[in-house]
C-alpha positions in Angstrom: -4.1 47.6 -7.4 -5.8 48.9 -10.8 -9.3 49.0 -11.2 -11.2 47.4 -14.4 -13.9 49.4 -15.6 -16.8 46.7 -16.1 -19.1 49.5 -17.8 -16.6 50.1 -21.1 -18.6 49.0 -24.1 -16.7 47.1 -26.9 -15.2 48.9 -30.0 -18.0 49.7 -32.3 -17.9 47.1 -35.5 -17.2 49.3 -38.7 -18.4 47.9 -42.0 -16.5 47.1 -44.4 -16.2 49.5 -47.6 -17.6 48.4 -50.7 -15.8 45.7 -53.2 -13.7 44.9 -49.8 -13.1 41.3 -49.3 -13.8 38.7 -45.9 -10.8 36.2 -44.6 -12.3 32.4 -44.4 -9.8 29.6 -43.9 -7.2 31.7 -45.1 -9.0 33.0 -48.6 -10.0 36.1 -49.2 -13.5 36.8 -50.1 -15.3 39.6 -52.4 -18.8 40.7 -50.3 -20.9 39.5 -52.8 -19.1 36.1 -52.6 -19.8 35.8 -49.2 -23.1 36.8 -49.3 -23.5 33.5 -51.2 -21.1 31.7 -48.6 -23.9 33.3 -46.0 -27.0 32.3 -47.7 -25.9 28.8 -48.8 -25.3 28.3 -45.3 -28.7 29.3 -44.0 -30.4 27.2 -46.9 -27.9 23.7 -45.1 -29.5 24.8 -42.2 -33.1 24.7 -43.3 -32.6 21.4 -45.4 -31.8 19.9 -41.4 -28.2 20.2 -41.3 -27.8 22.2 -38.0 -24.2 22.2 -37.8 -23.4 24.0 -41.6 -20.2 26.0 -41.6 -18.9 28.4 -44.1 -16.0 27.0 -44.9 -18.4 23.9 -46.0 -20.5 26.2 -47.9 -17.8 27.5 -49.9 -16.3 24.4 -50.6 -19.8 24.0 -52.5 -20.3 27.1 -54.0 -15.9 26.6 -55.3 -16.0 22.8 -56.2 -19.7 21.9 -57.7 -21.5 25.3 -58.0 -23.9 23.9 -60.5 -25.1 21.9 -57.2 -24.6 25.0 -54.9 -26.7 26.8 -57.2 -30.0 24.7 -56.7 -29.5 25.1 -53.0 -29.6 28.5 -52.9 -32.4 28.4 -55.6 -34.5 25.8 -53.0 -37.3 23.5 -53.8 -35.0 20.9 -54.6 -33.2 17.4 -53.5 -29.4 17.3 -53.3 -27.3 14.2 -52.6 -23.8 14.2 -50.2 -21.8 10.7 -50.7 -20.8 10.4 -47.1 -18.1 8.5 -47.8 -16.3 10.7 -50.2 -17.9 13.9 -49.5 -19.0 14.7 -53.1 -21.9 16.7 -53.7 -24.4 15.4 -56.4 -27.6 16.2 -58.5 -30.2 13.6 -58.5 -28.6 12.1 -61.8 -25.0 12.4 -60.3 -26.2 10.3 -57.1 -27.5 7.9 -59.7 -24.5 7.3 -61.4 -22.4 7.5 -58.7 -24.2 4.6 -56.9 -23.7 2.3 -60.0 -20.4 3.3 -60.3 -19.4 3.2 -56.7 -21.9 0.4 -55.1 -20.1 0.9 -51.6 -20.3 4.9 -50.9 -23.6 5.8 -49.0 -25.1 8.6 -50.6 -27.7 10.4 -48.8 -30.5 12.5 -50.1 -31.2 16.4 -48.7 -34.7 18.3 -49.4 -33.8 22.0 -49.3 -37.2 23.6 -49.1 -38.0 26.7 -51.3 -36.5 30.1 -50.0 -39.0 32.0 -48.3 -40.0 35.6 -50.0 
């Protein structure tokens, strides 16, 4: 009967070399790109959205990065329209309420990044 040696630390993680890339939802990623992916995360999470993913991050950062770009800047409101899953400004979520009287859009306060 073999033995399992419970004391055998895992592999050692090697970082990745510079201008490498990262796999998320089958894309590939340059390091600076998901730097961003990383930090717009962090910034959902501090504007009270505790489950944030990446995958939603870079949806953001790929389809309105004007809007991803205030997030990550901070000291701002953003708008989601929970029933279509856009991503506004505050003049956006204005027009898209007059223009769409049935979505719910709701308002986001992402605080200003911490120094």
């Amino acid at each position: 009967m073999p033995t399992h040696d419970k004391t055998k630390t895992p592999p050692e993680r090697r970082k990745a070399p510079a201008g490498s890339t990262v796999r998320i939802d089958g894309l590939h990623l340059s390091r600076e790109a998901w730097t961003r992916v990383e930090a717009l995360t962090a910034q959902f999470r501090r504007a009270g959205i505790p489950r944030a993913h990446p995958s939603g991050a870079l949806d953001l950062l790929v389809l309105h990065p004007e809007v991803a770009a205030k997030i990550l800047a901070g000291g701002c409101r953003v708008y989601l329209c929970a029933t279509c899953g856009t991503w506004l400004d505050a003049a956006g979520a204005i027009a898209h309420q007059d223009e769409v009287p049935t979505h719910e859009v709701q308002g986001l306060s992402v605080p200003p990044m911490r120094t």
